[in-house]
ZAFI-62788 format. One record per residue (C-alpha): residue in one letter; chain; x, y, z. Coordinates in Angstrom, 2 decimals, always signed. Example, Ala and Ser with C-alpha at 12.3 -4.5 7.8 and 13.67 -1.06 7.14 Angstrom:
% ZAFI-62788
{aa A, ch A, X +12.30, Y -4.50, Z +7.80};
{aa S, ch A, X +13.67, Y -1.06, Z +7.14};
END
This chain:
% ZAFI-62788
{aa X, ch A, X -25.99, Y -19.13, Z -18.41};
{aa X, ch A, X -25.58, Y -16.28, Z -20.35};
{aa X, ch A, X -24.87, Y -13.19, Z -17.74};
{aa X, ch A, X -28.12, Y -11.13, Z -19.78};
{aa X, ch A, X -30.23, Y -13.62, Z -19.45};
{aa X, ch A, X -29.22, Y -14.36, Z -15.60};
{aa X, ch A, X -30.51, Y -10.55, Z -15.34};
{aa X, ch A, X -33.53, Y -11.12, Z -17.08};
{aa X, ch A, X -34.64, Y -14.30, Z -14.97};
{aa X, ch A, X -34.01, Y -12.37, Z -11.96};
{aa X, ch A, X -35.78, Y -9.59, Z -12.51};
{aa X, ch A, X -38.91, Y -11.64, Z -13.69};
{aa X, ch A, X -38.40, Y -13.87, Z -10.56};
{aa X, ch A, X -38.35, Y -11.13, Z -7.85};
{aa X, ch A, X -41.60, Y -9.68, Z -10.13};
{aa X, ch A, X -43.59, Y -12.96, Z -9.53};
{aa X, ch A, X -41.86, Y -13.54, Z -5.85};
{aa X, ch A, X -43.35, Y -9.90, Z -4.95};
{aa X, ch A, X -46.81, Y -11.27, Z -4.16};
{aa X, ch A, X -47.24, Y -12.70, Z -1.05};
{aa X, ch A, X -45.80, Y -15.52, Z +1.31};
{aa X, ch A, X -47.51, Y -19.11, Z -0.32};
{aa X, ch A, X -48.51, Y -21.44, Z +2.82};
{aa X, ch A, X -46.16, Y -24.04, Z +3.38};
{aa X, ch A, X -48.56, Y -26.82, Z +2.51};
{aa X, ch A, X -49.29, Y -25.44, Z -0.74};
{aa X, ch A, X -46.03, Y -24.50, Z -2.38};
{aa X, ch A, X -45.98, Y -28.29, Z -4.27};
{aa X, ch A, X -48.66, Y -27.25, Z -6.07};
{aa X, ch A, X -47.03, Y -24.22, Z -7.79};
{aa X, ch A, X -44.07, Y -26.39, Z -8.76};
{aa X, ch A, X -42.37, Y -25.88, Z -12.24};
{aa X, ch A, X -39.84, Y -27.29, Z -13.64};
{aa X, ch A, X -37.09, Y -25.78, Z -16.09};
{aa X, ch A, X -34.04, Y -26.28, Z -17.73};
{aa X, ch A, X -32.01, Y -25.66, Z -14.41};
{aa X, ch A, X -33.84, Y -27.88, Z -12.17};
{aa X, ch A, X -37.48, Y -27.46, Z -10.22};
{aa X, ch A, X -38.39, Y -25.05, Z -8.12};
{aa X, ch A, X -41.35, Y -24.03, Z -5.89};
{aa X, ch A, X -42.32, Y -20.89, Z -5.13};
{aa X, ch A, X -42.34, Y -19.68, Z -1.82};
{aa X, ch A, X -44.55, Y -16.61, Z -2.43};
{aa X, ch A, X -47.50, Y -16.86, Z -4.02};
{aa X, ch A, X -46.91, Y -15.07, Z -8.18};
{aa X, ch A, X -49.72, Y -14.22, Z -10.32};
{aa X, ch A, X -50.76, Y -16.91, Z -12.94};
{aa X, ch A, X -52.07, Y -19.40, Z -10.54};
{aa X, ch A, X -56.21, Y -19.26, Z -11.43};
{aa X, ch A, X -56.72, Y -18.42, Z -7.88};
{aa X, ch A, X -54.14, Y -16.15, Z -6.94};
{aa X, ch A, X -56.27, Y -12.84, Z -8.10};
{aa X, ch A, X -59.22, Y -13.91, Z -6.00};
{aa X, ch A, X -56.74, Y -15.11, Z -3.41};
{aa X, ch A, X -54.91, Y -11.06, Z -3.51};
{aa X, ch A, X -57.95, Y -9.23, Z -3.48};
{aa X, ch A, X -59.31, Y -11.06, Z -0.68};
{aa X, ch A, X -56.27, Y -10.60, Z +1.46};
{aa X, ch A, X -56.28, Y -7.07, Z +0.23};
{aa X, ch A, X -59.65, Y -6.69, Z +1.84};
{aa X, ch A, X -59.09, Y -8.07, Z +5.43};
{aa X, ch A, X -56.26, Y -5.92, Z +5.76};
{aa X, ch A, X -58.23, Y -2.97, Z +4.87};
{aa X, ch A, X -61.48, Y -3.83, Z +5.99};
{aa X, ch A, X -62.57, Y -1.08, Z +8.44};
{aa X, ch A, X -61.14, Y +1.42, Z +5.92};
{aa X, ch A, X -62.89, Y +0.51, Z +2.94};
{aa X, ch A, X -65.61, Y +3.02, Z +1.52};
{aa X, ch A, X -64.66, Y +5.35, Z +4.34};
{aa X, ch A, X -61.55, Y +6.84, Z +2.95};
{aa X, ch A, X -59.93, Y +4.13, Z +0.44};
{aa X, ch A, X -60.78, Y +1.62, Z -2.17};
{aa X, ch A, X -58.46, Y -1.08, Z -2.73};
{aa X, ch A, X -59.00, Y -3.25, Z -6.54};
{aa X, ch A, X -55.83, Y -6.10, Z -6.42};
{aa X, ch A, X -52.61, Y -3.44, Z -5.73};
{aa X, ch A, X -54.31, Y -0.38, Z -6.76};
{aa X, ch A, X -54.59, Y +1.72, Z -3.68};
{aa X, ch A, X -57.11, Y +4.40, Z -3.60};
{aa X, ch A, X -57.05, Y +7.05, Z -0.98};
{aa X, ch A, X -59.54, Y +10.20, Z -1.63};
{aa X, ch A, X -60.99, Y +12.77, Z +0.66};
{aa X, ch A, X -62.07, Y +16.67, Z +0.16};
{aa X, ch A, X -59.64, Y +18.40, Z +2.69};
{aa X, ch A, X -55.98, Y +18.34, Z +2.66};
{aa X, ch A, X -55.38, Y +17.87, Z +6.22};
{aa X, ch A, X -57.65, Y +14.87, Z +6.10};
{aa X, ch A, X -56.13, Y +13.44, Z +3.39};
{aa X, ch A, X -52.82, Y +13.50, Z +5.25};
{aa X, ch A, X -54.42, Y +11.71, Z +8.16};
{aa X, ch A, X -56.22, Y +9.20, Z +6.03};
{aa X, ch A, X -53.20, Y +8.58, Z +4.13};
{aa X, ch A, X -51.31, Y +7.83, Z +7.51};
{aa X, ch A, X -53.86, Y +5.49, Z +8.16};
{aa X, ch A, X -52.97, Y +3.69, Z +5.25};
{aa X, ch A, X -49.24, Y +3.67, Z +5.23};
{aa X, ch A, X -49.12, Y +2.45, Z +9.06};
{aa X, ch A, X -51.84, Y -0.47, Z +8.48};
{aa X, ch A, X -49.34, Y -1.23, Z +5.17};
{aa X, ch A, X -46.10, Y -1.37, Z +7.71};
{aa X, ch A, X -47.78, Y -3.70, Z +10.06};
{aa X, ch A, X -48.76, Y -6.13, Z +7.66};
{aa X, ch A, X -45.44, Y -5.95, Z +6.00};
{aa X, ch A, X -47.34, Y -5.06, Z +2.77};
{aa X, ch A, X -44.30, Y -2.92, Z +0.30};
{aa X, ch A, X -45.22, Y -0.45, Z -1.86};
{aa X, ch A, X -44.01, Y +0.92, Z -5.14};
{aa X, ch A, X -43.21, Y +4.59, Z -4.12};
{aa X, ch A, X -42.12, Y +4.89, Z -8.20};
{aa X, ch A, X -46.15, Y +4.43, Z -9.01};
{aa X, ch A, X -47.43, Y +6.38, Z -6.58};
{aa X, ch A, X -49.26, Y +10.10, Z -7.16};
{aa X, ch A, X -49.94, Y +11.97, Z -4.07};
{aa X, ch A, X -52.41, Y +14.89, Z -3.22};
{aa X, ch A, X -53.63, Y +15.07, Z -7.00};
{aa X, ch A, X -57.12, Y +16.69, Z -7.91};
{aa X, ch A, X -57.60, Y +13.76, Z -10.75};
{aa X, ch A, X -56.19, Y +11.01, Z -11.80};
{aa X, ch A, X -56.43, Y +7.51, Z -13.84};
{aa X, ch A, X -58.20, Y +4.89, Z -12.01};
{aa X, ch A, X -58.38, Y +1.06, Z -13.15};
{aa X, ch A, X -58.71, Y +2.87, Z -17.26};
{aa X, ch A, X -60.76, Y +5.74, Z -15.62};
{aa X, ch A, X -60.09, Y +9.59, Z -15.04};
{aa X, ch A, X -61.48, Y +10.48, Z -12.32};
{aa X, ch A, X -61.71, Y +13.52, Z -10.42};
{aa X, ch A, X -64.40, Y +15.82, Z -9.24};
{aa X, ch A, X -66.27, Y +16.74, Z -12.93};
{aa X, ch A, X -67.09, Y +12.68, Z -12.61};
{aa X, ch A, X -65.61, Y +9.54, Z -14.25};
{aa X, ch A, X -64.16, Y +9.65, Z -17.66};
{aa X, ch A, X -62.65, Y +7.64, Z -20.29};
{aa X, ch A, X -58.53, Y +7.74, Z -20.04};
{aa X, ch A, X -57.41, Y +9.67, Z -23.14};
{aa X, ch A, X -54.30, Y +7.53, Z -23.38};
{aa X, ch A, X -56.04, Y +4.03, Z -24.06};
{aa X, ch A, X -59.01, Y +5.71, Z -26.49};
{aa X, ch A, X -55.89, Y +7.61, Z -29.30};
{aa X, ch A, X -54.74, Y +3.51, Z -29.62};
{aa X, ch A, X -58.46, Y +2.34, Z -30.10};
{aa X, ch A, X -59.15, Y +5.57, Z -32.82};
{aa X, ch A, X -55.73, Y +4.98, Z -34.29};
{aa X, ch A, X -56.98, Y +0.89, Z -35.13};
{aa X, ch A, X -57.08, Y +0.33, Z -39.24};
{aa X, ch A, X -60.20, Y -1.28, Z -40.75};
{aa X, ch A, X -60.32, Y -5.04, Z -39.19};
{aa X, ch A, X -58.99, Y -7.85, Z -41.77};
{aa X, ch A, X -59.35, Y -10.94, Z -39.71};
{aa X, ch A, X -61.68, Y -12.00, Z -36.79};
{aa X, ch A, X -59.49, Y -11.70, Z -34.07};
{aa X, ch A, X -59.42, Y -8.25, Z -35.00};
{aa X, ch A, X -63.43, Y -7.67, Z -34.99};
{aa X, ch A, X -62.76, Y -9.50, Z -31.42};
{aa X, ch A, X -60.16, Y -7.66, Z -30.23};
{aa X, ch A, X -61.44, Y -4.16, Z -31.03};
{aa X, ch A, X -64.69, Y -4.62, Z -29.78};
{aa X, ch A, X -63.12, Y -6.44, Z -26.17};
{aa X, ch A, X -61.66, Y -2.60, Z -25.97};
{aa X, ch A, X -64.55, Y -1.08, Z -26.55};
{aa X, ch A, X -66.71, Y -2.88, Z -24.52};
{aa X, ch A, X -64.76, Y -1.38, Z -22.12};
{aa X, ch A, X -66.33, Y +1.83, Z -21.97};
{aa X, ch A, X -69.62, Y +0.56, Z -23.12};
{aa X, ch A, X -71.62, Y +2.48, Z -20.53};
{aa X, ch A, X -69.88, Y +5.50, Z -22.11};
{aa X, ch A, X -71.82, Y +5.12, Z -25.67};
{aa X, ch A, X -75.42, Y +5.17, Z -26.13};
{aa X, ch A, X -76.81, Y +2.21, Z -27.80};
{aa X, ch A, X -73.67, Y +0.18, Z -27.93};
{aa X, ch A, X -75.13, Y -2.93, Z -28.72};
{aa X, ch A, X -77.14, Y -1.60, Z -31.58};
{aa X, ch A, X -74.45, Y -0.29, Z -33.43};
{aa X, ch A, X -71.45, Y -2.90, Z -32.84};
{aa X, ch A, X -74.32, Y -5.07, Z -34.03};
{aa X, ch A, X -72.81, Y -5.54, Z -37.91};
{aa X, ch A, X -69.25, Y -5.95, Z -36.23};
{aa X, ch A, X -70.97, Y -8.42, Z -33.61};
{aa X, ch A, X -72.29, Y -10.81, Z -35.86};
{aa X, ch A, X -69.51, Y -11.01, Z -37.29};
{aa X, ch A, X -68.18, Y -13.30, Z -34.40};
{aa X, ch A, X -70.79, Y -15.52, Z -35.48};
{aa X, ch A, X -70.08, Y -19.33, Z -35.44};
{aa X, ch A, X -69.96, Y -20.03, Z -39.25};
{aa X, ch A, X -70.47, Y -16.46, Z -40.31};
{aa X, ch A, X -68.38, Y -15.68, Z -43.57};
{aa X, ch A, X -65.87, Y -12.95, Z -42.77};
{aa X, ch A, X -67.08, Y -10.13, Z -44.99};
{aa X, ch A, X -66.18, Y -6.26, Z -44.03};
{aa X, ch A, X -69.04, Y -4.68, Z -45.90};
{aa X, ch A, X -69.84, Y -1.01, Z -45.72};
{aa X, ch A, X -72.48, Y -1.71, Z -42.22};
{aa X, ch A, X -69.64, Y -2.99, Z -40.60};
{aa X, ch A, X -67.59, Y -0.17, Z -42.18};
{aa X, ch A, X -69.70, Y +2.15, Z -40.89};
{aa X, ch A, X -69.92, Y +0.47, Z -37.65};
{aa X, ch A, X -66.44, Y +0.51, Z -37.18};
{aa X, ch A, X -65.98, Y +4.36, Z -37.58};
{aa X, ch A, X -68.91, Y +5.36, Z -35.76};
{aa X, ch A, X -67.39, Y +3.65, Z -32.73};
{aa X, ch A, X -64.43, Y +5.17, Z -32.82};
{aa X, ch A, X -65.57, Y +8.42, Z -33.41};
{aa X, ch A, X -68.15, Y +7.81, Z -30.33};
{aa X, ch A, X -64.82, Y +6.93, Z -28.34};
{aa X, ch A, X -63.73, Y +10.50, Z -28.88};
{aa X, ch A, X -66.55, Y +12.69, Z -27.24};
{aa X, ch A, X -68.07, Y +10.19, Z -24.80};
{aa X, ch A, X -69.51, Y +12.31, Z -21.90};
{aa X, ch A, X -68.29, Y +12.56, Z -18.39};
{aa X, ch A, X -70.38, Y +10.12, Z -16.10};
{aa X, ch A, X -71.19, Y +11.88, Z -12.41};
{aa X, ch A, X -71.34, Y +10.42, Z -9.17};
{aa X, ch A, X -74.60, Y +11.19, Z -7.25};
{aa X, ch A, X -74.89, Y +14.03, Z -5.30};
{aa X, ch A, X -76.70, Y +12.89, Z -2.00};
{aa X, ch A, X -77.73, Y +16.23, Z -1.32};
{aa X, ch A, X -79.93, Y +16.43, Z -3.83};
{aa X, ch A, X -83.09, Y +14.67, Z -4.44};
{aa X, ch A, X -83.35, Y +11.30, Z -6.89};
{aa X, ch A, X -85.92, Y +10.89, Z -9.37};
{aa X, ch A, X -87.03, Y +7.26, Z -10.53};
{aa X, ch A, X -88.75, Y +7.51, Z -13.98};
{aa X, ch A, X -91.24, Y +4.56, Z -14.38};
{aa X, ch A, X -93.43, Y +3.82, Z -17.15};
{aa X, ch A, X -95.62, Y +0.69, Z -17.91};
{aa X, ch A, X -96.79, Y -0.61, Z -20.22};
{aa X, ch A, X -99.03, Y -4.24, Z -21.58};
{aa X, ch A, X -95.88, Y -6.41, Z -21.46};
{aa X, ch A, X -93.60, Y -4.86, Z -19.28};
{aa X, ch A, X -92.74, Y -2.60, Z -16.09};
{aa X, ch A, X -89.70, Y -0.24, Z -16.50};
{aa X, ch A, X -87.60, Y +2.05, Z -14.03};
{aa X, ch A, X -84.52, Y +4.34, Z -14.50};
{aa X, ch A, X -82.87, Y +5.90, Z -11.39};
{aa X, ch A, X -81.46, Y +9.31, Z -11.83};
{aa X, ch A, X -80.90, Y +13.03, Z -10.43};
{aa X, ch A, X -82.89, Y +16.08, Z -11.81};
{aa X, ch A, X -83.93, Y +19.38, Z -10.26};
{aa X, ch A, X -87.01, Y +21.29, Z -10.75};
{aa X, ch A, X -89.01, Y +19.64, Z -13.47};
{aa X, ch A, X -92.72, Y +18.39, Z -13.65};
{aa X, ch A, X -95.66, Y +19.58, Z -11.78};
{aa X, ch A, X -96.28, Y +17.50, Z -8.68};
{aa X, ch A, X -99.43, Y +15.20, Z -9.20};
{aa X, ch A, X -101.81, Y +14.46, Z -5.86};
{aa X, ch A, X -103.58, Y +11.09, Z -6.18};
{aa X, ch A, X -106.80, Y +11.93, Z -4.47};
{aa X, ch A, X -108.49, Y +8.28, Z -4.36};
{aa X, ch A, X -106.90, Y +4.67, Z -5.58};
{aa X, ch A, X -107.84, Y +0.85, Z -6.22};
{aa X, ch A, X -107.50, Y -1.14, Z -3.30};
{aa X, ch A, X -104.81, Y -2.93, Z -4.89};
{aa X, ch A, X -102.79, Y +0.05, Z -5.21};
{aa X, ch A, X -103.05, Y +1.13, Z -1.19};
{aa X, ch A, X -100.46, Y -1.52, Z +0.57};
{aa X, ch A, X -98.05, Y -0.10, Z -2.34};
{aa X, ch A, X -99.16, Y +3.54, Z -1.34};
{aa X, ch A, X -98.26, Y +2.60, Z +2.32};
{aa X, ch A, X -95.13, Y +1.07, Z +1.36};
{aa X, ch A, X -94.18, Y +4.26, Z -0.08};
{aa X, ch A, X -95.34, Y +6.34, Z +2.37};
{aa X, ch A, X -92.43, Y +5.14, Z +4.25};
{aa X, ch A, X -90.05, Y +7.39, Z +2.13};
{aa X, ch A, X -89.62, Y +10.67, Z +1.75};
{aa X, ch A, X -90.56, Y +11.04, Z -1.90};
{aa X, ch A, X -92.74, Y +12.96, Z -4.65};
{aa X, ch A, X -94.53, Y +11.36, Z -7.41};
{aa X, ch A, X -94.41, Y +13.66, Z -10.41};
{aa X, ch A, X -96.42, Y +12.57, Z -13.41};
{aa X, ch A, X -94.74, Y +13.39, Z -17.22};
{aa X, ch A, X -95.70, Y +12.78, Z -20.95};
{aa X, ch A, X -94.68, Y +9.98, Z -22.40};
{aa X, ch A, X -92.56, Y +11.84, Z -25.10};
{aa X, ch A, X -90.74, Y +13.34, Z -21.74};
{aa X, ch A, X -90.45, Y +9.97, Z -20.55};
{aa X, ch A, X -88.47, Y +7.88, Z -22.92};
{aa X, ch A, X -85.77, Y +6.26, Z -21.47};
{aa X, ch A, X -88.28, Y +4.27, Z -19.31};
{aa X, ch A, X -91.12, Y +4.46, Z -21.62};
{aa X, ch A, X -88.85, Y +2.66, Z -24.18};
{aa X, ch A, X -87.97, Y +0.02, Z -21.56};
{aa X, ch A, X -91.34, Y -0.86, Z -20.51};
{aa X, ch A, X -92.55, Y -1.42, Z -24.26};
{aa X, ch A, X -89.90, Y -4.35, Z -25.29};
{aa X, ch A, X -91.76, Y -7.64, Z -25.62};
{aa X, ch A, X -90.58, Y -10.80, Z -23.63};
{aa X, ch A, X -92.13, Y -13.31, Z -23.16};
{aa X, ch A, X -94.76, Y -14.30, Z -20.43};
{aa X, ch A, X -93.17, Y -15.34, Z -17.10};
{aa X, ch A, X -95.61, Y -17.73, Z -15.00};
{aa X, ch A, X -94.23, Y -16.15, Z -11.70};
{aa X, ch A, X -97.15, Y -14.32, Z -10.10};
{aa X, ch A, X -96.58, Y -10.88, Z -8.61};
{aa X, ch A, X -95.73, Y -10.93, Z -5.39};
{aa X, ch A, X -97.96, Y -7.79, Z -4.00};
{aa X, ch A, X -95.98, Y -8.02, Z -0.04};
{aa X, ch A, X -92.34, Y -7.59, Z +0.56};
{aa X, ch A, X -90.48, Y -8.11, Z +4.11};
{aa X, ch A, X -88.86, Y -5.30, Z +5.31};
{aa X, ch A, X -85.83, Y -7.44, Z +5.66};
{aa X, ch A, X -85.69, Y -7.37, Z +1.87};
{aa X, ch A, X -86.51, Y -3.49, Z +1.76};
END
């Protein structure tokens, strides 16, 4: 063999062999054969359909009592985030010393200590909220007009991406969407023209998404309407006048004394004020036979 390509194949083999330890009763089934001989592997690579499923569930019993309390942990992307210093230290130790027990190795050349932000599964993050990583949205802006459809398909797969970034999304990838159609003639007219640069140029000054604050109250905005029922959770101080229902339908009370059970404030607003739910509640669909169920366990609560 030629001595480069020796290198090459072991690189690429100590990559996939990097994984995990395969059981012994299941390493025939990842057997391959090439043109110097079959092999097995004895450690389980990535490629196998259940081998993500397989990592991330591993990942999660070893880290199970310190998950959402001062790590996340998505496949071998290792998460460790606190507000002090000194706690970050200790929570860090946590992790390293649970990571040396379960002979789990690490990849000090990837790791970023004691950072302020930082990119996070295509995310920055840090404490202004989640945004979109600069890096992946300059090759997305820097895409010519699409020729072909695995173009359309392509550029739209990245965009999708930060979807929840751009308002109506679907609405206006909609001339690039259909597009995709089964039997749909390939024809980049100005809508889809159009289309295309207004994504891109939404890509570029997409807001910063925030985490809750929990110290602050939530508002739900509701609005109803003939065909529908609508809710939008979010966090807003000191707006509305608070509205005191004095009397109610006796329908309405078990719901009252459901609620009564939280600490909340119903604020009434216009409907002008009100459009992200108002809009929601007016979108016909169709009748659903399933009667409304006016009780609810507090097991499902």
């Amino acid at each position: 063999m030629n001595p480069t390509i020796l290198d090459v194949v072991k690189k690429e083999m100590t990559k996939l062999l990097a994984a995990r330890i395969t059981y012994p009763s299941q390493i025939h089934k990842t057997t391959f054969t090439c043109p110097f001989g079959t092999f097995a592997y004895t450690r389980m690579p990535f490629g196998l359909c259940n081998a993500p499923s397989t990592f991330q569930c591993c990942m999660k019993s070893i880290f199970s009592d310190l998950l959402q309390k001062c790590m996340e942990v998505f496949m071998d992307d290792f998460t460790v985030y606190v507000d002090l210093f000194d706690a970050c230290l200790e929570n860090l130790s946590k992790v390293l010393t649970r990571c040396i027990d379960t002979n789990l190795v690490l990849n000090f050349e990837n790791f970023h200590f004691m950072v302020t932000e930082g990119i996070v599964l295509g995310h920055l993050v840090s404490n202004r909220g989640n945004e979109v990583d600069k890096s992946k949205i300059d090759i997305i802006t820097s895409l010519p007009n699409p020729t072909l459809v695995r173009d359309i398909r392509s550029f739209l797969g990245r965009a999708k991406f930060y979807r929840r970034f751009i308002k109506n999304f679907s609405r206006t990838a909609l001339p690039l969407s259909k597009l995709l159609q089964k039997d749909e003639e390939f024809k980049f007219d100005q809508p889809c023209i159009e289309a295309f640069q207004d994504l891109k140029s939404r890509l570029t000054s997409m807001p910063i998404l925030q985490a809750p604050n929990w110290e602050l109250p939530f508002k739900l905005m509701c609005d109803a309407s003939n065909s529908a029922l609508r809710a939008v959770l979010g966090q807003r101080a000191g707006i509305g006048k608070p509205l005191h229902k004095l009397d109610a339908k006796p329908r309405l009370i078990p719901w009252m004394l459901l609620l009564q059970e939280f600490n909340i404030e119903i604020r009434d607003k216009k409907c002008a004020e009100n459009s992200v739910a108002d809009h929601l509640s007016r979108i016909e669909k169709e009748a659903d036979s399933i009667p409304i169920r006016d009780e609810f366990p507090d097991e499902k609560l």
